[in-house]
PASEBA-1860 file (N, C-alpha, C; in nm, 3 decimals):
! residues 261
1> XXXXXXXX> 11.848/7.353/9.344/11.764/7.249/9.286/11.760/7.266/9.136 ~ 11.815/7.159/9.027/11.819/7.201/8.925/11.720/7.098/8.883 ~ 11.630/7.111/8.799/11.519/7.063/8.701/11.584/6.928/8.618 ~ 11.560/6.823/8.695/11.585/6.671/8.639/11.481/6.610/8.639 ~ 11.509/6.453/8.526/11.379/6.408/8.536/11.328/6.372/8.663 ~ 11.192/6.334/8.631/11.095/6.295/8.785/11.017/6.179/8.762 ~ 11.040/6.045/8.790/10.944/5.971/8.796/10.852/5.906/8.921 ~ 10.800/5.828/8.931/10.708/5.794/9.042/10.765/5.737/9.147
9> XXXXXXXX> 10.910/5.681/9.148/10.944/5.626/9.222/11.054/5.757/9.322 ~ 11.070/5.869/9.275/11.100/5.955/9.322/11.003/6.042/9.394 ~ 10.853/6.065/9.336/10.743/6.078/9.392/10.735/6.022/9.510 ~ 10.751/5.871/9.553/10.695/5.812/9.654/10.834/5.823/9.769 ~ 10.942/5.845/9.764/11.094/5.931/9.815/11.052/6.041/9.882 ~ 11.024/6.131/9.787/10.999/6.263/9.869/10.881/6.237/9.945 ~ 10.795/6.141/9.953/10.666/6.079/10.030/10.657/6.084/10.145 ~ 10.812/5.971/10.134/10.870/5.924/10.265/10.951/5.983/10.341
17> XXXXXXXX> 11.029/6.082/10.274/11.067/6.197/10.373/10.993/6.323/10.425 ~ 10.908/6.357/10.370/10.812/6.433/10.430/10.787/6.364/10.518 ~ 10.722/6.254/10.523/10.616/6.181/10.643/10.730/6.194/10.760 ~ 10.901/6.168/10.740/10.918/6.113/10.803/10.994/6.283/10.851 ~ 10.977/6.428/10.813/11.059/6.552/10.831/10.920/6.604/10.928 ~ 10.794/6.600/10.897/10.684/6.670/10.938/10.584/6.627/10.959 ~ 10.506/6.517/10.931/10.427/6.413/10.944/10.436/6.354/11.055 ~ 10.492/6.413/11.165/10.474/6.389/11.309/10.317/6.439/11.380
25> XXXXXXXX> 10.325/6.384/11.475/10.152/6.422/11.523/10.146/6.565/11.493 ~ 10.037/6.648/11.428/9.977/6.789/11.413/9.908/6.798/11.506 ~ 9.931/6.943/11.545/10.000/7.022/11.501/10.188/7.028/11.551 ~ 10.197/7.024/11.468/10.376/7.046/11.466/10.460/7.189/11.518 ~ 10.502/7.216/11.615/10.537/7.331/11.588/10.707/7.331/11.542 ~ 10.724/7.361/11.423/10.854/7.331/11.289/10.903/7.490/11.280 ~ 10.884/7.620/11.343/10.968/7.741/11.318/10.902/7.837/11.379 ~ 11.025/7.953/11.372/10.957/8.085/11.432/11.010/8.181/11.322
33> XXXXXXXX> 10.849/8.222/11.330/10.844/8.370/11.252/10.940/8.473/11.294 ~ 11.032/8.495/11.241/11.110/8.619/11.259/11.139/8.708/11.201 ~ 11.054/8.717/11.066/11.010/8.910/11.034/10.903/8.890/10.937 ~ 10.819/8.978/10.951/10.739/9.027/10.857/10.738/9.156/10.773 ~ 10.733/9.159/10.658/10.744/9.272/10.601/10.623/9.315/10.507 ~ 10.635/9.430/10.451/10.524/9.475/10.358/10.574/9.622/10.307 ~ 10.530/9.643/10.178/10.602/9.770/10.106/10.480/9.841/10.064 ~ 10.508/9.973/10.003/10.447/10.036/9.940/10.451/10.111/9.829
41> XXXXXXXX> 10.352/10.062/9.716/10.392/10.111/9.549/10.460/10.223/9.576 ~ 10.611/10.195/9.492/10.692/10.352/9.500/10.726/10.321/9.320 ~ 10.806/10.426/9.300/10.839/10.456/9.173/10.946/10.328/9.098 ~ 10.957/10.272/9.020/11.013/10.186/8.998/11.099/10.170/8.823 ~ 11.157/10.087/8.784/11.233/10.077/8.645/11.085/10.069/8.520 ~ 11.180/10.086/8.477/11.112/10.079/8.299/10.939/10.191/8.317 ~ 10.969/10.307/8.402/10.868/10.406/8.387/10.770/10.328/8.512 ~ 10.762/10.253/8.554/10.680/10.158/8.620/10.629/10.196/8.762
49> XXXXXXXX> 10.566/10.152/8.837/10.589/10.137/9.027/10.509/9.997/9.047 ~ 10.618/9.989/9.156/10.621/9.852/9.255/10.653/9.823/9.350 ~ 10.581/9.750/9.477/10.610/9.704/9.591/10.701/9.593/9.640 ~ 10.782/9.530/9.525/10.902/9.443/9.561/10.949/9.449/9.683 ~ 11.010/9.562/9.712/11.074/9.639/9.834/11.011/9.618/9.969 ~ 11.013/9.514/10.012/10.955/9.494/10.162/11.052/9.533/10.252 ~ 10.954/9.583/10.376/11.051/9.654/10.501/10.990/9.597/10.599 ~ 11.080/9.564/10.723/11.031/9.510/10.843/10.892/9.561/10.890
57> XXXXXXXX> 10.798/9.514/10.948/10.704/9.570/11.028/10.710/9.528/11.154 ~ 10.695/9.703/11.262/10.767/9.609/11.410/10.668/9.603/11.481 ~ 10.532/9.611/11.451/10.372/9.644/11.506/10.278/9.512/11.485 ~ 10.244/9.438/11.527/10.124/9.319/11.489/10.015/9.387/11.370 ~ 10.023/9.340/11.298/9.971/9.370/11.137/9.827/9.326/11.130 ~ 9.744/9.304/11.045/9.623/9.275/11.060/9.633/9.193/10.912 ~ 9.569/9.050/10.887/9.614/9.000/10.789/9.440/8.941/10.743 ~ 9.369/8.994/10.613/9.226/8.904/10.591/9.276/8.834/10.448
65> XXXXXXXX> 9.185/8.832/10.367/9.186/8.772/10.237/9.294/8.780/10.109 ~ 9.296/8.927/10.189/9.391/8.985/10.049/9.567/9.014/10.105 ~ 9.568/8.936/10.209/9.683/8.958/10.262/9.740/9.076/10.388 ~ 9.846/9.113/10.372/9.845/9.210/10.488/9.820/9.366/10.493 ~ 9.723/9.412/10.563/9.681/9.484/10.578/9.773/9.581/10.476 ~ 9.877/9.619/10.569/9.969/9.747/10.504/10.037/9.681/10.422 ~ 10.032/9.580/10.302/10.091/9.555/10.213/10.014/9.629/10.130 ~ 10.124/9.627/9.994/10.075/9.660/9.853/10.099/9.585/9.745
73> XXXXXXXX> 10.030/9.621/9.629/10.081/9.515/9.508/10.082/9.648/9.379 ~ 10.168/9.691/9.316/10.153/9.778/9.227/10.053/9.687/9.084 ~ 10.105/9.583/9.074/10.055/9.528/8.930/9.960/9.373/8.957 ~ 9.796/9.455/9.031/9.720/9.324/9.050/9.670/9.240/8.963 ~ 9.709/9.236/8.877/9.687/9.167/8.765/9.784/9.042/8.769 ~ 9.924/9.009/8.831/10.029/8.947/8.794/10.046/8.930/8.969 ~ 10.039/8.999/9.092/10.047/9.010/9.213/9.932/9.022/9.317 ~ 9.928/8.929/9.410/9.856/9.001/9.509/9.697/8.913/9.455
81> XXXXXXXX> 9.608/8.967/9.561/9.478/8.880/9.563/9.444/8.715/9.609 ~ 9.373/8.670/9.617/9.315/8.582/9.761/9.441/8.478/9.704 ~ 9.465/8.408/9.625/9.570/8.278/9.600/9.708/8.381/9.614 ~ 9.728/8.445/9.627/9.852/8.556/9.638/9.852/8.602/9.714 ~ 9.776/8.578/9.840/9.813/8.676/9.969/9.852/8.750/10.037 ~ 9.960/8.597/10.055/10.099/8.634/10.176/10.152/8.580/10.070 ~ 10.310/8.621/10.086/10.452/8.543/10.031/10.562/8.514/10.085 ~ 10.604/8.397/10.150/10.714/8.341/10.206/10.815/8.316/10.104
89> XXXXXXXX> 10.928/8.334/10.165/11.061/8.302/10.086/11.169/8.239/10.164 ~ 11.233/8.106/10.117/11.387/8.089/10.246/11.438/8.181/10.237 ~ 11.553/8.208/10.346/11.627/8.314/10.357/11.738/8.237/10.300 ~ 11.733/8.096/10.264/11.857/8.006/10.198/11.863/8.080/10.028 ~ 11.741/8.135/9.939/11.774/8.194/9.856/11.838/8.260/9.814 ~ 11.829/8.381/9.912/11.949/8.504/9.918/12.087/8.477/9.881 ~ 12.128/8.358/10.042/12.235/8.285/10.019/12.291/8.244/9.885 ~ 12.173/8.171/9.830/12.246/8.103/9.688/12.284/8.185/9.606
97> XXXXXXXX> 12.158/8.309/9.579/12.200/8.402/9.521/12.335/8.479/9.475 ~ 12.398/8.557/9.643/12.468/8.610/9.660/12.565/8.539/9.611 ~ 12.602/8.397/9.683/12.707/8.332/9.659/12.716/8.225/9.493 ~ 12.636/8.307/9.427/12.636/8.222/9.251/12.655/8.367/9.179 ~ 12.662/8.515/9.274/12.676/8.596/9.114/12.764/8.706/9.213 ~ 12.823/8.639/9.324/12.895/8.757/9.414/12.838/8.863/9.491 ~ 12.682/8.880/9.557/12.585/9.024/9.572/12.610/8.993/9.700 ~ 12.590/9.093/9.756/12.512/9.082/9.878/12.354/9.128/9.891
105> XXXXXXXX> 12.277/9.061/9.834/12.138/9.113/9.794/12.077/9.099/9.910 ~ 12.018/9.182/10.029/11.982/9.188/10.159/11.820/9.107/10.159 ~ 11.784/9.029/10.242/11.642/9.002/10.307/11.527/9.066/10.278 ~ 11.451/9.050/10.182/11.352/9.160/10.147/11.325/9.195/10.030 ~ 11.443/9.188/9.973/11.437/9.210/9.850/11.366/9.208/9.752 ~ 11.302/9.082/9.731/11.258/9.016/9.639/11.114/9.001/9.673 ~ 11.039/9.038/9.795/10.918/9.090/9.775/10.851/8.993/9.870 ~ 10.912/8.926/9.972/10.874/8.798/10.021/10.852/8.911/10.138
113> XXXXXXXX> 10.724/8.871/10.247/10.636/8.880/10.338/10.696/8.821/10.456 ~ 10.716/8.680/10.467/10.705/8.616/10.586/10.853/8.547/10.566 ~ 10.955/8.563/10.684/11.047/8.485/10.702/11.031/8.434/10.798 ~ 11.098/8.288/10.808/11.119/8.187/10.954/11.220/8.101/10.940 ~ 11.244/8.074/11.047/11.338/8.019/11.109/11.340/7.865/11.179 ~ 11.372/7.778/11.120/11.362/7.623/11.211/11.382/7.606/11.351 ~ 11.333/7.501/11.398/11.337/7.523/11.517/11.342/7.329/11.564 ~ 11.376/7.283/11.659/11.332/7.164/11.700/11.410/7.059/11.625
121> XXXXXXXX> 11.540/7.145/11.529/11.581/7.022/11.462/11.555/6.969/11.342 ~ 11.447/7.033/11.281/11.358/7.019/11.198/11.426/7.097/11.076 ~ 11.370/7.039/10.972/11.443/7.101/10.812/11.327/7.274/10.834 ~ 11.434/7.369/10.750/11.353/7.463/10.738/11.327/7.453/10.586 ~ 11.173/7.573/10.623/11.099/7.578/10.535/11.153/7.604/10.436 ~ 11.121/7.528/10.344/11.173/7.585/10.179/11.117/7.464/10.095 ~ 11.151/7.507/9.962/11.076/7.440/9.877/11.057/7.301/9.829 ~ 11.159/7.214/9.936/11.215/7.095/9.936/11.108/7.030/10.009
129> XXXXXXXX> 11.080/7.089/10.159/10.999/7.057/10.299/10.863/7.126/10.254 ~ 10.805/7.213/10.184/10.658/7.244/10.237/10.597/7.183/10.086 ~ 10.432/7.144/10.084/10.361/7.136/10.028/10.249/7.171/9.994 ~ 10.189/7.176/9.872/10.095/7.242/9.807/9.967/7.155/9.930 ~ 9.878/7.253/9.964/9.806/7.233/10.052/9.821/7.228/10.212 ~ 9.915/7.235/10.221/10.003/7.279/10.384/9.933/7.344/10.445 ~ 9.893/7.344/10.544/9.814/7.514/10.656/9.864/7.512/10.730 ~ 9.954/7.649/10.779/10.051/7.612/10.849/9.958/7.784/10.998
137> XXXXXXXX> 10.017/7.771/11.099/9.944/7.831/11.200/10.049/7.931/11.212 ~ 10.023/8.064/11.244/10.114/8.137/11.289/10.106/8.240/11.429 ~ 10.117/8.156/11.507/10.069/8.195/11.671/10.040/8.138/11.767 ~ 10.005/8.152/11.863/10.027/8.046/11.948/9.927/7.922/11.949 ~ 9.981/7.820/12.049/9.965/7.696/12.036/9.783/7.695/12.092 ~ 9.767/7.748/12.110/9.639/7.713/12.220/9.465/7.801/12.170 ~ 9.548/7.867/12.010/9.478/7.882/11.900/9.471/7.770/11.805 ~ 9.518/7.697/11.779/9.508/7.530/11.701/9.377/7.531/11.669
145> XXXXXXXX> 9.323/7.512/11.764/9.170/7.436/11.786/9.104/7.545/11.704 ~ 9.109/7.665/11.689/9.036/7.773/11.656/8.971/7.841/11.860 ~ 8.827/7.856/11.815/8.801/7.889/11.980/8.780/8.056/11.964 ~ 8.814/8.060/11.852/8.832/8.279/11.841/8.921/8.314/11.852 ~ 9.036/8.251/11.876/9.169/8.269/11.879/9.193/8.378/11.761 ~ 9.281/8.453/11.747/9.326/8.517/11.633/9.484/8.477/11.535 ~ 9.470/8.398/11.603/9.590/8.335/11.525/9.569/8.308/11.342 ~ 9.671/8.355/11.292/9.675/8.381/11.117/9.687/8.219/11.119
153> XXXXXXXX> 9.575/8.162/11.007/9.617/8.019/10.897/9.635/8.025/10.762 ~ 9.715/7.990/10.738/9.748/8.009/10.560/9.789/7.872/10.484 ~ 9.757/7.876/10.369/9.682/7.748/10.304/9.825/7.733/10.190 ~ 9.934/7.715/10.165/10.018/7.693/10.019/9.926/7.653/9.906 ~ 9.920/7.713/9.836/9.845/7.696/9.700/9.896/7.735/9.586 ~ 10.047/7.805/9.544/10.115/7.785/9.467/10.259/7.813/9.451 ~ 10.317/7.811/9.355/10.500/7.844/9.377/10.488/8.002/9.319 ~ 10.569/8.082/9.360/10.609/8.184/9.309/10.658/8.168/9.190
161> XXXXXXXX> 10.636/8.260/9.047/10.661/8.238/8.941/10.766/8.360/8.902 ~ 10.918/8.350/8.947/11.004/8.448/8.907/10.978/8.540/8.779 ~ 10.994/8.685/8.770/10.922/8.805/8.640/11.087/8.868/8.638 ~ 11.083/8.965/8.583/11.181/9.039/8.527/11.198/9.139/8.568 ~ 11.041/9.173/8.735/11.105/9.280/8.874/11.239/9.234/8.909 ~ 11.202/9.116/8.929/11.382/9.075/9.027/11.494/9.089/8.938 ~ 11.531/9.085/8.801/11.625/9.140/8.749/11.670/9.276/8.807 ~ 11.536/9.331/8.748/11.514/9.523/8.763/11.546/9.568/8.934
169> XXXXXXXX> 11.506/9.464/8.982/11.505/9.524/9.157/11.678/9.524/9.169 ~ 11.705/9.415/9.148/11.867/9.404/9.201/11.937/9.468/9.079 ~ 11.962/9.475/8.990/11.981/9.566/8.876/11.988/9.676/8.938 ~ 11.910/9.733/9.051/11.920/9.897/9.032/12.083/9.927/9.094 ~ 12.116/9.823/9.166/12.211/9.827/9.236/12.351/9.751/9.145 ~ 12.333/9.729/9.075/12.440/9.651/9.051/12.447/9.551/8.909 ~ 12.479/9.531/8.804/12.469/9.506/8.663/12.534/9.340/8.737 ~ 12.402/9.291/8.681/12.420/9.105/8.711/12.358/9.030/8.554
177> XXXXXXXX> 12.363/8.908/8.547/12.307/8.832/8.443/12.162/8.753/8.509 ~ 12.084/8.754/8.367/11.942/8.705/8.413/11.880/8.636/8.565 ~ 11.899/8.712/8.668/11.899/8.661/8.771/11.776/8.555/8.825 ~ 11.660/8.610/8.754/11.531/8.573/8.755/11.544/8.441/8.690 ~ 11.589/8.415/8.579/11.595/8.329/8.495/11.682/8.145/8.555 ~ 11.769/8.233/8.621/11.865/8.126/8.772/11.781/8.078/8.866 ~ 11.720/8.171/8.936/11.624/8.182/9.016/11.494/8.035/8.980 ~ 11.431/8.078/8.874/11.353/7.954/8.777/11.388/7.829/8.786
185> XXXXXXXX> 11.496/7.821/8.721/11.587/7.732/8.661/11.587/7.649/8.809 ~ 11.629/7.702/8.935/11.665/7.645/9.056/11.515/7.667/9.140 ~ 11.465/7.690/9.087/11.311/7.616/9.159/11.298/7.701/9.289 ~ 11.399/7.809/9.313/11.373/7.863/9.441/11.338/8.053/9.501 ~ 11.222/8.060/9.451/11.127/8.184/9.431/11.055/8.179/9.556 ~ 11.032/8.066/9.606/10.921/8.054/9.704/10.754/8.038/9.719 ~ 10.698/8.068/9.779/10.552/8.032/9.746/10.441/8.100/9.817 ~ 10.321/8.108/9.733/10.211/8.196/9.797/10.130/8.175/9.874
193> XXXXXXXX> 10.030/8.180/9.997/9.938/8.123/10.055/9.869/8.216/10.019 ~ 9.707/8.121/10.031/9.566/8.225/10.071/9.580/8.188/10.250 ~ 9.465/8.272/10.234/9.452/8.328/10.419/9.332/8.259/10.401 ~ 9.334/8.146/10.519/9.224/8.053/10.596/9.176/8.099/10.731 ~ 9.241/8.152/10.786/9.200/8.218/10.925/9.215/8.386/10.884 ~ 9.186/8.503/10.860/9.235/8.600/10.914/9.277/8.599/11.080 ~ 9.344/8.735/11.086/9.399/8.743/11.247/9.521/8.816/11.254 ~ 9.577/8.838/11.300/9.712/8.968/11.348/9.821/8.859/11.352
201> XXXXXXXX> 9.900/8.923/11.284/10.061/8.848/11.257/10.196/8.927/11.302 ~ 10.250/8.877/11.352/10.414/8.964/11.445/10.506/8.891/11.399 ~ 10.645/8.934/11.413/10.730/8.863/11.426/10.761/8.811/11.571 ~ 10.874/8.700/11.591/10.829/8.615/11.695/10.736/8.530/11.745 ~ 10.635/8.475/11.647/10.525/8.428/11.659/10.584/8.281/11.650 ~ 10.544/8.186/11.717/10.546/8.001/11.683/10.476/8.010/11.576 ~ 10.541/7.904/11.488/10.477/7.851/11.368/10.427/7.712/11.374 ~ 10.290/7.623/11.302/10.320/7.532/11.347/10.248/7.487/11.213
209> XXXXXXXX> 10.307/7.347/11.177/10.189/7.259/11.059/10.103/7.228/11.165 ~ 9.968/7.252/11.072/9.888/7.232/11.116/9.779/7.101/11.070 ~ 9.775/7.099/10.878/9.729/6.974/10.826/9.883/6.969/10.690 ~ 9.892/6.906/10.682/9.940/6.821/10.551/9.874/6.684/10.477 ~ 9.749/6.727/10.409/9.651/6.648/10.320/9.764/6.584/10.172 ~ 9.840/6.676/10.115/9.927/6.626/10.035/10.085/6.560/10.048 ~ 10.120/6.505/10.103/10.276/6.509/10.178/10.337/6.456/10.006 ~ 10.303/6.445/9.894/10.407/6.420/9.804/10.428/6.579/9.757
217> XXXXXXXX> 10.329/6.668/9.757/10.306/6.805/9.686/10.411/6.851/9.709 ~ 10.576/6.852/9.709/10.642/6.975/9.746/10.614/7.029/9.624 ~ 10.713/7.178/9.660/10.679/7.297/9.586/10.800/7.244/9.481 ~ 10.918/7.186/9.519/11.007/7.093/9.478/10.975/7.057/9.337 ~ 10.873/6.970/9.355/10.856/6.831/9.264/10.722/6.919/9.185 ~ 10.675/6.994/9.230/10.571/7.072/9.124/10.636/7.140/9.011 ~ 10.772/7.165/9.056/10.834/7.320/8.977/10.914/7.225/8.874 ~ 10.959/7.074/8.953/11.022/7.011/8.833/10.910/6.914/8.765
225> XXXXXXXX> 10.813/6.951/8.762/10.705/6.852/8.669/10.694/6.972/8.573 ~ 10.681/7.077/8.621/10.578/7.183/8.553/10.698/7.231/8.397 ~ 10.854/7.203/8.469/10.960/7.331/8.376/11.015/7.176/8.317 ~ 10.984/7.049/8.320/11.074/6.958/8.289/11.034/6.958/8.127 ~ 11.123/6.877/8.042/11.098/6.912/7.897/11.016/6.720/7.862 ~ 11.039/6.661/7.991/10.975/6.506/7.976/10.875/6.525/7.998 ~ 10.772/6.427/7.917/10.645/6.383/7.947/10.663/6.221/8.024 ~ 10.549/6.253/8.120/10.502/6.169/8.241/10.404/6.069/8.230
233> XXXXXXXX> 10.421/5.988/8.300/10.270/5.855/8.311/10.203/5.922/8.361 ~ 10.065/5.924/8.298/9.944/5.955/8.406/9.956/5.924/8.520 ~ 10.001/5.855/8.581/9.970/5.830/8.712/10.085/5.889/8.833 ~ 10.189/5.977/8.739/10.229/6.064/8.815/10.197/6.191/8.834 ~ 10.118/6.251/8.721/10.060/6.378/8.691/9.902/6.393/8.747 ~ 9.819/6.272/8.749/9.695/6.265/8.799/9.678/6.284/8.944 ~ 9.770/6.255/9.074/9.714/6.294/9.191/9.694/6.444/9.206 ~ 9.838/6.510/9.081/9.833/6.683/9.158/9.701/6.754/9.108
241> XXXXXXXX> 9.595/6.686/8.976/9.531/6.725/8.903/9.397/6.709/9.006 ~ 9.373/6.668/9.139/9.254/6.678/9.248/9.301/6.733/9.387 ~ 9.372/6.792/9.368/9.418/6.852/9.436/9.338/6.997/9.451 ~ 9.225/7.014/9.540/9.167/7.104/9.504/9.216/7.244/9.487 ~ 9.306/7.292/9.642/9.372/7.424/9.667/9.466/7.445/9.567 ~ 9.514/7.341/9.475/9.628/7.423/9.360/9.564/7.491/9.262 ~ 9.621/7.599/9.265/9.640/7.727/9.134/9.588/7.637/9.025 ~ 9.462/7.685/8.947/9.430/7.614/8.809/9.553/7.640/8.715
249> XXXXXXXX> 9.631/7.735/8.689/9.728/7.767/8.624/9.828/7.615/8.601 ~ 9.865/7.604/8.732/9.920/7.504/8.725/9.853/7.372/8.722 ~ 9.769/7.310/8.724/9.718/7.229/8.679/9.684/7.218/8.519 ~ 9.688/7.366/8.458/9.690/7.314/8.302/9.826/7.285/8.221 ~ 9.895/7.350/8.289/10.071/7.303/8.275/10.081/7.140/8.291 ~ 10.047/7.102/8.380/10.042/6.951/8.455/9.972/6.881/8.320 ~ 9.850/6.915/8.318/9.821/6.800/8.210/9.892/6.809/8.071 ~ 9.935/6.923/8.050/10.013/6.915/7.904/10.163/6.828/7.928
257> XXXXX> 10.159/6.760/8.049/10.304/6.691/8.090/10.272/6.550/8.075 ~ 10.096/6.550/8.066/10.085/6.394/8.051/10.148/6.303/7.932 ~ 10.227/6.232/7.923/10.254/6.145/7.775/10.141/6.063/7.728 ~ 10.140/6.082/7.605/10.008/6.011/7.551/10.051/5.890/7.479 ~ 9.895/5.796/7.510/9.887/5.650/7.474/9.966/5.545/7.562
END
């Protein structure tokens, strides 16, 4: 995904394909969880430590506010905490990755939590298909309703903002060019949820949408409003600005995109 202009009539496009990819009766069940991971601050570049390094977990995890239990965040200041949770990533990243600088940079890498898998035919998750405000269910079907169920809900509330770990992480292995900076550029880092339900998370779990309140919000069309060098009509920049669950961060980016007069 490379950063082109965006106007409203492209807005109301990606509208109509959402409605028409996921916007089927909710709850949807659109993928299966097939790994979860979580690391722990180890020693890291430039004198540093960091939890980039996620490793499978093969045990049902315990997931509240701050994400998963046995996760870590070395630098909470920049990582981690209630809008930083959890972190999903496509596993289509890797792909691009590998195949734009030659790596084989393995699953995990890059610090992402939750992978899944499509299911039903359905586009997988990535930054094209999900939206800011999404709650997506991770467990079974007959937790939906709530009821005490323990099934994990998690809320999308912002894009991952590529740093200069992911240089340093894949760097340790192997002398590449600004990888992070590609990464940006192509809009595909992935994205953070807060935790709406706590509850125990596995791999193998059904995934399902559960509300989609925003269906224009992809993570897509945020990343090319936010990095584009055009200014916008208000009236393409004003729906994301009530949007309650988005990151204030990005909402002050957004209004400096408004064109004036």
């Amino acid at each position: 995904m490379n950063i082109e202009p965006i106007n409203i009539e492209t807005i109301e496009s990606i509208f109509q394909k959402n409605t028409a990819d996921f916007n089927q009766t909710l709850p949807l069940h659109i993928a299966n969880l097939v790994c979860v991971r979580a690391g722990k601050a180890m020693p890291f570049t430039r004198e540093e430590i960091s939890a980039i390094d996620k490793a499978p977990i093969d045990a049902p995890v315990a997931v509240n506010f701050m994400g998963l239990a046995t996760d870590e965040q070395a630098d909470r200041r920049h990582h981690g905490g209630p809008l930083k949770a959890v972190h999903q990533l496509a596993t289509a990243t890797y792909d691009k990755i590998n195949a734009e600088f030659g790596l084989k940079v393995r699953v995990g890498t890059l610090g992402e939590n939750l992978t899944t898998e499509a299911v039903n035919g359905l586009p997988e998750m990535d930054e094209s298909t999900v939206c800011i405000g999404d709650i997506f269910q991770y467990g079974q079907d007959k937790g939906i309703a709530g009821n005490g169920e323990d099934s994990v809900q998690l809320r999308i509330v912002q894009p991952r903002r590529p740093c200069y770990k992911i240089n340093d992480q894949i760097g340790q292995f192997t002398k590449v060019p600004n990888i992070a900076a590609w990464v940006s550029k192509q809009g595909i880092a992935g994205w953070y949820f807060e935790v709406v339900r706590d509850g125990m998370i596995n791999a193998d779990l059904p995934v399902y949408l559960i509300e989609r309140p925003y269906p224009f919000a992809t993570l897509e069309t945020l990343w090319q409003l936010s990095n584009s060098k055009e200014k916008f009509a208000a009236e393409v920049i004003e729906p994301w600005l009530v949007i309650d669950c988005l990151e204030e961060s990005w909402k002050k980016v957004l209004v400096k995109k408004i064109k004036k007069g």
